[in-house]
BAKOL-818987 format. One line per field, with one value per residue: residue number from 0; chain; x negated, y, z of N, C-alpha, C in turn. Coordinates in pm, 1 decimal. Each point is the difference from the previous one (the first is absolute). Layout:
<atoms>
n: NUM:...
chain: A:...
n.x: X:...
n.y: Y:...
n.z: Z:...
ca.x: X:...
ca.y: Y:...
ca.z: Z:...
c.x: X:...
c.y: Y:...
c.z: Z:...
</atoms>
This chain:
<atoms>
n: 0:1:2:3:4:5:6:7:8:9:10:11:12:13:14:15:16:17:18:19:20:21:22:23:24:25:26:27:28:29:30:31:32:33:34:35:36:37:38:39:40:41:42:43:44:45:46:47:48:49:50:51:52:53:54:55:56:57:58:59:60:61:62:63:64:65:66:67:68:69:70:71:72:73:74:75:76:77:78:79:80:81:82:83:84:85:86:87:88:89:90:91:92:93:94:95:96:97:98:99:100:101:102:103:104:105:106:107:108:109:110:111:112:113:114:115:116:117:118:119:120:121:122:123:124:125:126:127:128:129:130:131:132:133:134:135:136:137:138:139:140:141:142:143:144:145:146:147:148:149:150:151:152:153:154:155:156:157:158:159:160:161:162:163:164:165:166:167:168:169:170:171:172:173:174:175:176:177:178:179:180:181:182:183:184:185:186:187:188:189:190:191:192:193:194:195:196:197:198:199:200:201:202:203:204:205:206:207
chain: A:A:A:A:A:A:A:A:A:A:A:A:A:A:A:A:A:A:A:A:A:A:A:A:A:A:A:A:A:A:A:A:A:A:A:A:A:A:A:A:A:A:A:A:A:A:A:A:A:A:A:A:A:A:A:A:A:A:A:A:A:A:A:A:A:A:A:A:A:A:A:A:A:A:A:A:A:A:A:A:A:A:A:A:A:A:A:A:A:A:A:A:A:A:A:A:A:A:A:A:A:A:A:A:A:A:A:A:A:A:A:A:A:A:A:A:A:A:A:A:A:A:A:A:A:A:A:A:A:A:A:A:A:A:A:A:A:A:A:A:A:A:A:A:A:A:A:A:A:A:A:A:A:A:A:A:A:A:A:A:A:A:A:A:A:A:A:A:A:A:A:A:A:A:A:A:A:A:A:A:A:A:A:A:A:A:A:A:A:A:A:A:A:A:A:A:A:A:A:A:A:A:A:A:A:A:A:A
n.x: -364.0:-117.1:85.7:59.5:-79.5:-29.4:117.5:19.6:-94.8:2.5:96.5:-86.4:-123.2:94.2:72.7:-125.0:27.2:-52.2:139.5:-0.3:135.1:-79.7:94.6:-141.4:-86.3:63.9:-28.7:155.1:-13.4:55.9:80.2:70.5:74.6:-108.2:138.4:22.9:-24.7:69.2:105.6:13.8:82.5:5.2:2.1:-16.3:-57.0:-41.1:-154.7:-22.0:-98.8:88.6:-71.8:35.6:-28.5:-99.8:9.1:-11.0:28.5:-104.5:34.9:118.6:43.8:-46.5:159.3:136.8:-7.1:145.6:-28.7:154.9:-28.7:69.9:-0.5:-42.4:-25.5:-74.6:-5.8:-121.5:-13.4:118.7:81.8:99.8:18.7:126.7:-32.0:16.2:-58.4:-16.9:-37.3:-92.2:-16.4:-96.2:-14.4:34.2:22.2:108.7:-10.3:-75.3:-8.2:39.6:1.3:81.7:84.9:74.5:50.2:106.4:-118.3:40.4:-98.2:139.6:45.4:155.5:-41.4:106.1:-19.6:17.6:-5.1:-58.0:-7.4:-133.2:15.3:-102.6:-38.7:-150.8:11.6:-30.9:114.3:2.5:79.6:-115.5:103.8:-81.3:93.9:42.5:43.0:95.6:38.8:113.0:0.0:79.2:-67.0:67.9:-26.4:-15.6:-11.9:29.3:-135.4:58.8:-16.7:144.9:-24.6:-110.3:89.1:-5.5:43.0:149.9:31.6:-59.8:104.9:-35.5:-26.5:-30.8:-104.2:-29.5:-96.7:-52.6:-105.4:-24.9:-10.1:50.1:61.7:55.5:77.5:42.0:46.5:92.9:-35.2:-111.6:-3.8:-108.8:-37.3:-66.9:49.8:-39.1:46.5:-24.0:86.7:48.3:54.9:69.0:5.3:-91.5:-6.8:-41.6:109.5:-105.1:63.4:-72.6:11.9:-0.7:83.6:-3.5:-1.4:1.1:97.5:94.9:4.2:115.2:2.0:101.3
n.y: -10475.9:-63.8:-56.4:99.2:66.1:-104.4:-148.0:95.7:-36.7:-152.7:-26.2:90.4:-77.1:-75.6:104.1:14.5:-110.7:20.9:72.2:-132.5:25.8:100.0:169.1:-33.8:-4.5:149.5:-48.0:52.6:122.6:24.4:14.3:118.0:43.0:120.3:86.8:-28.3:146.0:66.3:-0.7:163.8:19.8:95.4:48.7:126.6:64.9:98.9:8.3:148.8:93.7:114.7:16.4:174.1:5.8:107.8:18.7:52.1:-160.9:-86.7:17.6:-61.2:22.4:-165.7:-21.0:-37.3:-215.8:-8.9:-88.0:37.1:-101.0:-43.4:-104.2:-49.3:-128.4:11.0:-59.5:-31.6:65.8:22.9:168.4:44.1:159.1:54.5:115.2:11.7:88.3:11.5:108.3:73.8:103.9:16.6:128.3:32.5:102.0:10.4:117.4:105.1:103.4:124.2:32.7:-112.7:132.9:-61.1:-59.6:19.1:-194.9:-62.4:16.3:-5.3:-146.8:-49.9:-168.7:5.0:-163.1:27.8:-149.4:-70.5:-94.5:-41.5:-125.0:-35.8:-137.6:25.8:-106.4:56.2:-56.1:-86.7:-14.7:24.9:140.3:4.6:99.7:23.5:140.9:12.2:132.8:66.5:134.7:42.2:135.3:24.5:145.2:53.3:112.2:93.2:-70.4:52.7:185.0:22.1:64.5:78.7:-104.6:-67.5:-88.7:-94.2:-21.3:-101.0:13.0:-96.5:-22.9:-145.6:-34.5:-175.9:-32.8:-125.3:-19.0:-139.7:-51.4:-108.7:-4.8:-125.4:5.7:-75.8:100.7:-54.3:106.3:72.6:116.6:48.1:150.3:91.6:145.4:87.9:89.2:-9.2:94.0:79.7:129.1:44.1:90.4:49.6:72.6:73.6:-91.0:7.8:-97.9:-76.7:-114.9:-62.3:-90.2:-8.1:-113.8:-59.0:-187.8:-39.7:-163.3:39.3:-146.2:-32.2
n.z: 2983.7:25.5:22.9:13.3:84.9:3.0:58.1:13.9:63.4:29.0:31.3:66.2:-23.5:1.7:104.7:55.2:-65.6:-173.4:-48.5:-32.0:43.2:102.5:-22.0:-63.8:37.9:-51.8:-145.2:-77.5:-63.8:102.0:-87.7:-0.2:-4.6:-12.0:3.1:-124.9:-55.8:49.4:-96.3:-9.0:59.4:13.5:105.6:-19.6:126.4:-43.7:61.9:-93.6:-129.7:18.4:-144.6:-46.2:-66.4:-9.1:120.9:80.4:90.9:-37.7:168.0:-46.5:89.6:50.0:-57.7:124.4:-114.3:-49.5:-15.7:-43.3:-48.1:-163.5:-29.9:-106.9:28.0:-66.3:110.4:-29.1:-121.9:-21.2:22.5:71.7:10.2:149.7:34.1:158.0:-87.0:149.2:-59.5:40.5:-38.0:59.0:25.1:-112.0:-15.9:-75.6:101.5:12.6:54.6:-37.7:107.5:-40.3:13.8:-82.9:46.0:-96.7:-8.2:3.8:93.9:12.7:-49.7:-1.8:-61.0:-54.1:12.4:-125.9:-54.2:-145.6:-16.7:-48.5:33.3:-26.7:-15.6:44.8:-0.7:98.7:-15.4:59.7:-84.2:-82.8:-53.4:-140.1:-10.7:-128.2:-2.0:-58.4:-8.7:0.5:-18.0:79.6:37.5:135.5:-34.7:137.8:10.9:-107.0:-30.4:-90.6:-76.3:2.8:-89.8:32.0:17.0:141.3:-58.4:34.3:-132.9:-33.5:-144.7:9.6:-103.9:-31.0:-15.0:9.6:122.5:7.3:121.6:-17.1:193.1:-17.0:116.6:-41.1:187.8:103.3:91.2:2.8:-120.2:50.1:-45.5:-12.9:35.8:-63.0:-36.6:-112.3:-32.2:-146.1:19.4:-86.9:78.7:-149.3:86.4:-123.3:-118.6:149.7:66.5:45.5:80.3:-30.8:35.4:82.4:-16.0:96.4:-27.5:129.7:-28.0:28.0:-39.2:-12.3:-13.5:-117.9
ca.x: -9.3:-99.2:72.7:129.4:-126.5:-61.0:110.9:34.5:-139.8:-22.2:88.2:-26.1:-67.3:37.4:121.5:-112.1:-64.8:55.9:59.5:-53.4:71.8:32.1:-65.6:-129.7:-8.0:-8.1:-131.9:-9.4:21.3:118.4:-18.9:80.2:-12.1:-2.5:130.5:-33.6:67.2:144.1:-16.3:187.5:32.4:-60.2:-22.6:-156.8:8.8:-120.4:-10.3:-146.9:-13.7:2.1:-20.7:-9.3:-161.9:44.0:43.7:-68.5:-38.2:-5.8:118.9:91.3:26.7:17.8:136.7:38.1:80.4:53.8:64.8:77.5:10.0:58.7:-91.6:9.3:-141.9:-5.2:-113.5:-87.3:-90.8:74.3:73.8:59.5:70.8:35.0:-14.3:37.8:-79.3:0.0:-92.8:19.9:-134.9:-4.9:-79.7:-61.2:26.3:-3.2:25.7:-77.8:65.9:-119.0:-113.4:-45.2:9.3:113.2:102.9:92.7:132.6:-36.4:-142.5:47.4:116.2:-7.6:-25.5:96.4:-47.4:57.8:-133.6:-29.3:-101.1:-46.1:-180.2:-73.3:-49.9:-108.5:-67.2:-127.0:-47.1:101.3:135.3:-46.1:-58.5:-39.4:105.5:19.4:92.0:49.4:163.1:87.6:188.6:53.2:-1.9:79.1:-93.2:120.8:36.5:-121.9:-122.8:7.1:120.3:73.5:83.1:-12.5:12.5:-55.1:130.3:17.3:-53.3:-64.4:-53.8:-103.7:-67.0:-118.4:-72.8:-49.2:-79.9:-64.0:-53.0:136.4:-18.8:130.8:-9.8:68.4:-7.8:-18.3:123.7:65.3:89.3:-42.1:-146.3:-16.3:-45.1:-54.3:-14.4:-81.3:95.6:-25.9:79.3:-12.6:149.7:-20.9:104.2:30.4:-58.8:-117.8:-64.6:1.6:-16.1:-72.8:19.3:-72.0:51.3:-98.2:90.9:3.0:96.2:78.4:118.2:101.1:15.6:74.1
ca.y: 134.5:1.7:-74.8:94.5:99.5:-56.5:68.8:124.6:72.5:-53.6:77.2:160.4:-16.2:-59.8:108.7:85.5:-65.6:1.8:-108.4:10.1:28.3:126.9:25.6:85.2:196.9:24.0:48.1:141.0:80.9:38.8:172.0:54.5:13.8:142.8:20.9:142.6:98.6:113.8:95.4:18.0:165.5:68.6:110.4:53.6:93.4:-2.7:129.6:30.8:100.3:66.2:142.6:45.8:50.5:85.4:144.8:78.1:-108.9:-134.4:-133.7:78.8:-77.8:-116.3:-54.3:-158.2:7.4:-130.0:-54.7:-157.9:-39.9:-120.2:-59.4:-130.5:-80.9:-32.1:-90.1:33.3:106.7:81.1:11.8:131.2:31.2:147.2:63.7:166.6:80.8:126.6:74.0:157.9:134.0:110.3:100.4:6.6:93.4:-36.8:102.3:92.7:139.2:19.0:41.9:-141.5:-25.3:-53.0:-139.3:26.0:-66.1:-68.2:-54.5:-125.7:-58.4:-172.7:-51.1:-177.2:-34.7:-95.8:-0.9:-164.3:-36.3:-73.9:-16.6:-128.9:-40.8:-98.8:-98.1:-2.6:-109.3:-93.4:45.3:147.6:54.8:144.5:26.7:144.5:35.4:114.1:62.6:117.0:42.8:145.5:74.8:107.3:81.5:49.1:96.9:-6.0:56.0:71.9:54.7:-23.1:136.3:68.2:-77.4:-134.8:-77.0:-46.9:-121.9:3.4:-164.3:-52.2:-171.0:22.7:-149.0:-56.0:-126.0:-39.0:-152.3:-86.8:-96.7:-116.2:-170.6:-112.7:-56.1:-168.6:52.6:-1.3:104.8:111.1:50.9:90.5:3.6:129.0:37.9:99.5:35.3:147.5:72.0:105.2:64.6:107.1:44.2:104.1:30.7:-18.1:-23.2:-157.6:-19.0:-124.8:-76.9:-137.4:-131.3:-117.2:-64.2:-117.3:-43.6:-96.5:-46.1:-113.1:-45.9:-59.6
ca.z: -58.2:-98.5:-141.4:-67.8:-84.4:-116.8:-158.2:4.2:-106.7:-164.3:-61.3:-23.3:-109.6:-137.2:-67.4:-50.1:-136.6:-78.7:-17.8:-142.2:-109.3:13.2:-68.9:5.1:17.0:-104.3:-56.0:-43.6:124.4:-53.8:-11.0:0.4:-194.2:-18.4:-77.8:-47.4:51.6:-33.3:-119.3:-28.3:18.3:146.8:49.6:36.0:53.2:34.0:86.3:-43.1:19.9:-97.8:-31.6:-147.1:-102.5:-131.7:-15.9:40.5:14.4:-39.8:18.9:134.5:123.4:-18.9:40.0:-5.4:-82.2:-4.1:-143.0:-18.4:-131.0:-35.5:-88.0:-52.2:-56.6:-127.6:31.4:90.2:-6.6:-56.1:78.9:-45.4:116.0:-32.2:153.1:66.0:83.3:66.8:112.6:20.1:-57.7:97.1:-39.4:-88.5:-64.7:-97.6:-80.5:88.5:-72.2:-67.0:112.4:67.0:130.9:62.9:-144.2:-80.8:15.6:130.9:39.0:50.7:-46.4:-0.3:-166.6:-7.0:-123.9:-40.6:-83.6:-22.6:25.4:-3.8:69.2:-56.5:128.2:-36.6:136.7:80.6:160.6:24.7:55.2:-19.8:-74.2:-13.9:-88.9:-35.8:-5.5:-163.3:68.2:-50.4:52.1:47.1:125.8:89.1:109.6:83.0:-121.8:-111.8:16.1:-75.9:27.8:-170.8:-27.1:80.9:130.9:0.3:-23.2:93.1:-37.2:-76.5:5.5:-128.2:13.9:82.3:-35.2:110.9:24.0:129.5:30.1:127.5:-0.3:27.3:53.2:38.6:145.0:37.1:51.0:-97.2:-30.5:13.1:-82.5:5.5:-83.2:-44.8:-145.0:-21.7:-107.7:19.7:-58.2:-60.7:-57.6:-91.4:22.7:-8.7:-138.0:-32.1:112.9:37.4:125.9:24.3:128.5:58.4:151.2:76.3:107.2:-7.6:2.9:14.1:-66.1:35.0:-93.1:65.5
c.x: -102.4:34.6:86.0:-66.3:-62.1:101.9:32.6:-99.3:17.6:161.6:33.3:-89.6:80.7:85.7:-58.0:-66.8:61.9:155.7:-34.8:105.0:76.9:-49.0:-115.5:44.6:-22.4:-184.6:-28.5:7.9:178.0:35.7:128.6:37.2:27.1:107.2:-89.1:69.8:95.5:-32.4:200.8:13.9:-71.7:29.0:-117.0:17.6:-164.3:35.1:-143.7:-40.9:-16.9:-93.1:3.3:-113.3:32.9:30.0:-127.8:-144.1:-36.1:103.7:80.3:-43.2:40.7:125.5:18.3:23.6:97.7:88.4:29.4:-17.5:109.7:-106.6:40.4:-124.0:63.0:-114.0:-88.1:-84.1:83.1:93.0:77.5:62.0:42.7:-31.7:14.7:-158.0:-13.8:-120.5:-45.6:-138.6:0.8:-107.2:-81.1:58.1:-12.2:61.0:-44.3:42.0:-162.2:-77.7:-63.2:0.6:132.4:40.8:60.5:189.3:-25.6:-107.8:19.3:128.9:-49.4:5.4:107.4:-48.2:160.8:-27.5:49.9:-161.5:-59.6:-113.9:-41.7:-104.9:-91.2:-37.0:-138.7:-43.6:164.5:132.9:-1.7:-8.9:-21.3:71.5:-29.1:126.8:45.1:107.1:14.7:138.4:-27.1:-38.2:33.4:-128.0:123.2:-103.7:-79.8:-84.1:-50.1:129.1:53.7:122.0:-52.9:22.8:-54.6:96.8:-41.9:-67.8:-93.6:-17.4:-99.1:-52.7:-125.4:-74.7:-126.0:-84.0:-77.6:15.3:88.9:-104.1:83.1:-65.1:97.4:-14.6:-3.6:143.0:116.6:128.6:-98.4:-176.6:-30.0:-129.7:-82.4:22.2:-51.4:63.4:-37.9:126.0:-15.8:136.4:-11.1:182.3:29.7:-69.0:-166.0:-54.8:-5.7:-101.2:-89.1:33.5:-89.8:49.1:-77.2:125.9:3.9:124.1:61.5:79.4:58.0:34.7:134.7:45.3
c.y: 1.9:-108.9:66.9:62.3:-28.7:-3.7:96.2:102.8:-147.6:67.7:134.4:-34.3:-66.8:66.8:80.1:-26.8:88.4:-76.3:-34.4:17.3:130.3:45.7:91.8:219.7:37.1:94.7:118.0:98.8:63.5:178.2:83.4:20.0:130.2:42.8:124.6:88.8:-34.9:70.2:-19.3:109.0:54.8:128.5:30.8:136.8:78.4:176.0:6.1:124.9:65.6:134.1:24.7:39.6:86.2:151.4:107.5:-31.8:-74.8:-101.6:137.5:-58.9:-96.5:1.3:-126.1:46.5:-132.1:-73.4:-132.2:-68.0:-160.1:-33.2:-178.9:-36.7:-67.4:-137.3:-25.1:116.7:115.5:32.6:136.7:54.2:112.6:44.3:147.3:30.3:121.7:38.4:145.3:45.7:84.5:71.8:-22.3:65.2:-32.4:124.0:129.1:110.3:57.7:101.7:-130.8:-27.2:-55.1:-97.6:14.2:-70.8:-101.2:-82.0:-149.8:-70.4:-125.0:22.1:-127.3:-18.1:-174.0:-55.5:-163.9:-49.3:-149.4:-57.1:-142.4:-29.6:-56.8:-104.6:20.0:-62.1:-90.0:131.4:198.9:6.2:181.6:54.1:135.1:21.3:106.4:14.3:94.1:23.6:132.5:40.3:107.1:42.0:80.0:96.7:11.9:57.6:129.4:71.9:-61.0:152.2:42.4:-47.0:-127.4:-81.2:-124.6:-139.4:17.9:-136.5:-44.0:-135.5:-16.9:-130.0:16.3:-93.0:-37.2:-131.8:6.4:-108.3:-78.6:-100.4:-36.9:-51.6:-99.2:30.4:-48.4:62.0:101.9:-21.4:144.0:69.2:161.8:20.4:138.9:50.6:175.7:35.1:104.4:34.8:72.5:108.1:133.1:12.3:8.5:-34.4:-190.0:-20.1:-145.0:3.1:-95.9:-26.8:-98.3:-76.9:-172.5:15.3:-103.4:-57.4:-126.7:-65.5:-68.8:-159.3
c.z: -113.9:-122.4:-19.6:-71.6:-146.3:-87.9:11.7:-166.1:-85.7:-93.3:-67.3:-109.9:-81.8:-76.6:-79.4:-112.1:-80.3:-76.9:-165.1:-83.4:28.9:-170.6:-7.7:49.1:-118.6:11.0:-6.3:105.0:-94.0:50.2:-92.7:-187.9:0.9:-101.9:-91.1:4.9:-90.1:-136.7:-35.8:-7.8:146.4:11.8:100.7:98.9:36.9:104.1:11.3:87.5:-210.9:-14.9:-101.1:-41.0:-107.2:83.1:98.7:77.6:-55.0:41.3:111.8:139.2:31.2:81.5:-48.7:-122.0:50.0:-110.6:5.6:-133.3:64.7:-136.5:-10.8:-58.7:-131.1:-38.4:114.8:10.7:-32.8:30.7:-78.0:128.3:-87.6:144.1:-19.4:94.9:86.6:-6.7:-33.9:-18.7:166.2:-31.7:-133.8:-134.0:-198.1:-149.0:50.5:-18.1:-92.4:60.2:91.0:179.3:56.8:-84.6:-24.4:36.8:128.0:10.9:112.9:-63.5:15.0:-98.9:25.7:-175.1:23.0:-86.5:-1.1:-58.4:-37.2:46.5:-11.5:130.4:-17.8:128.6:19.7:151.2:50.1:61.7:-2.0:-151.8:-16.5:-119.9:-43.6:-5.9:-81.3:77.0:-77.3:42.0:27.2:103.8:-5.4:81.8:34.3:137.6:-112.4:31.4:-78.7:-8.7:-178.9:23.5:142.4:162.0:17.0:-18.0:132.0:-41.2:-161.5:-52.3:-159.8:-18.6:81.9:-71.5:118.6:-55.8:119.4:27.1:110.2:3.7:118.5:50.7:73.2:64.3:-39.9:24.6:-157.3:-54.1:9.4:-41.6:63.0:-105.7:-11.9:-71.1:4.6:-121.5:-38.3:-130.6:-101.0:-38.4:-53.7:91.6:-67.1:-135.7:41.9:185.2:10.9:116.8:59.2:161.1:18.6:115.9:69.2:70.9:44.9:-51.5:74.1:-95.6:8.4:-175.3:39.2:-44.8
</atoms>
């Protein structure tokens, strides 16, 4: 038994040698190849909070906003969209009677903004950037905030110009970004009414 034993362990040591024509362990450390993002076309869905500015109030009452945009990169820093904006004015009065005790036209309406757009992108950290944003198009206030011939009309429509910071980052997740934006509006709906907004909203986006 005590001679099995032994070859047993001299053999276990020799298997146990180095082979000299194995090949060496690697040196390096080895590691993944990070994909950069995504840049094409996309679509975007965000869900904020909306308010109007300008009427009896400093800000109406903070309502959801929600907004779909489509958009294309134009690079890395550069982009274009068109989008549909929801969102709504609560209590805040934009036409008064002239004893000032009542409002005229409606002190509550949704605002739909339809609207295109541009936005540029500055890099401030790996897979992040900080963007401005230029928009314009059309809004529908529903009802009018104001009376036209003596009544409140159902709709009210007018241009509108825009701006605001966006800031974007690019998952690891592949296809999707997300993101903030801060957008402040101005609708001219009437010869002498105009209505300023401000949107708050994260985002979601799908690149494709």
């Amino acid at each position: 038994m005590r001679a099995f034993l032994i070859a047993f362990l001299v053999t276990a040591a020799a298997a146990a040698q180095t082979d000299p024509a194995a090949r060496p362990r690697d040196s390096l450390v080895v590691s993944g190849v990070e994909d950069a993002p995504r840049r094409g076309t996309y679509v975007e869905a965000s869900l904020g909070v909306f308010t109007a500015m300008g009427g009896t109030r400093p800000f109406s009452s903070g309502q959801p906003y929600l907004g779909l945009t489509i958009g294309r990169d134009l690079g890395k820093r550069v982009s274009v969209f068109a989008s549909l904006g929801l969102g709504a004015a609560s209590a805040s009065c934009y036409q008064v009677s002239a004893g000032g005790d009542s409002c005229l036209g409606a002190d509550s309406f949704s605002a739909t903004f339809l609207e295109v757009g541009l936005s540029y992108g500055f890099p401030v950290a790996a897979r992040t950037l900080v963007g401005l944003k230029l928009l314009g198009g059309f809004t529908d206030l529903s009802p009018g905030p104001v009376q036209r011939n003596g009544t409140v009309p159902d709709h009210m429509l007018g241009p509108h110009a825009g701006a605001g910071l966006s800031l974007d980052y690019d998952t690891q997740l592949d296809h999707f970004a997300v993101g903030l934006d801060a957008l402040v509006r101005e609708t001219f709906a009437g010869s002498s009414l105009k209505v300023p907004s401000l949107a708050v909203m994260p985002r979601i986006r799908y690149v494709f």
